[in-house]
C-alpha positions, 0 to 999 in steps of 0.5 A, a space after each residue: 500500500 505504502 509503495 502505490 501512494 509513493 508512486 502517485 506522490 511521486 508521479 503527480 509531483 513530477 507531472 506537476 514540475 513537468 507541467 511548469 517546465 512546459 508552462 516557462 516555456 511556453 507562457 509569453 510574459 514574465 508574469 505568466 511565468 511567474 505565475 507558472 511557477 509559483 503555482 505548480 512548481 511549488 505543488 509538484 515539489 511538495 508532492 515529491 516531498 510528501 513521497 519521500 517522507 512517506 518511503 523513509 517512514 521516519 521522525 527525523 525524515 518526515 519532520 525536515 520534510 515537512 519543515 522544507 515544505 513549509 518554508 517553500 510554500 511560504 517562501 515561493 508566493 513572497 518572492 514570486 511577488 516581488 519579482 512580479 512588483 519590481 517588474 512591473 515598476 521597471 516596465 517590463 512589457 506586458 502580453 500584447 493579449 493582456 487588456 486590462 491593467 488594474 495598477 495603471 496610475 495607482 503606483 506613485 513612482 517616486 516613491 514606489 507606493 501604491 495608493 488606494 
């Protein structure tokens, strides 16, 4: 039983690296990107995280694995949006697809604030 969930684990969470590798690839702006990656890279390594605690089965094992997993989900998200905001505050070209910009005039760039 435990070898089918280490399969699943391991099989989901390679699919989900796979799936991002594929999305940097072929997603046309860094913002998609950054999106691709945060999203299912993050999910794919913690599945593959999950598989190797459930193989080794132990305190030590499980409890770094857990604590690894914590940090890159908590992690991942903060540095995805400060890419995104310095990015975004340097003009870095948007999707020609992409219609709406919901910061237009809201970022005072002197001062790097956003106003509400």
């Amino acid at each position: 039983m435990a070898e089918l969930m280490i399969m699943i684990l391991t099989g989901t969470g390679s699919l989900f690296v796979l799936l991002a590798a594929i999305g940097l690839l072929r997603m046309p702006d860094l913002y998609l990107r950054i999106s691709v990656s945060t999203k299912a890279a993050t999910l794919g390594m913690g599945l593959v995280l999950a598989a190797a605690a459930v193989f080794f089965a132990e305190t030590g094992v499980t409890t770094r694995v857990l604590a690894i997993v914590f940090f890159i989900f908590l992690t991942a998200p903060i540095g995805a949006h400060l890419i995104g905001r310095a990015s975004y505050l340097t003009g870095v070209r948007r999707w020609k697809g992409t219609h709406t910009d919901k910061l237009a005039g809201k970022y005072n760039r002197r001062s790097n604030r956003l106003d509400s």
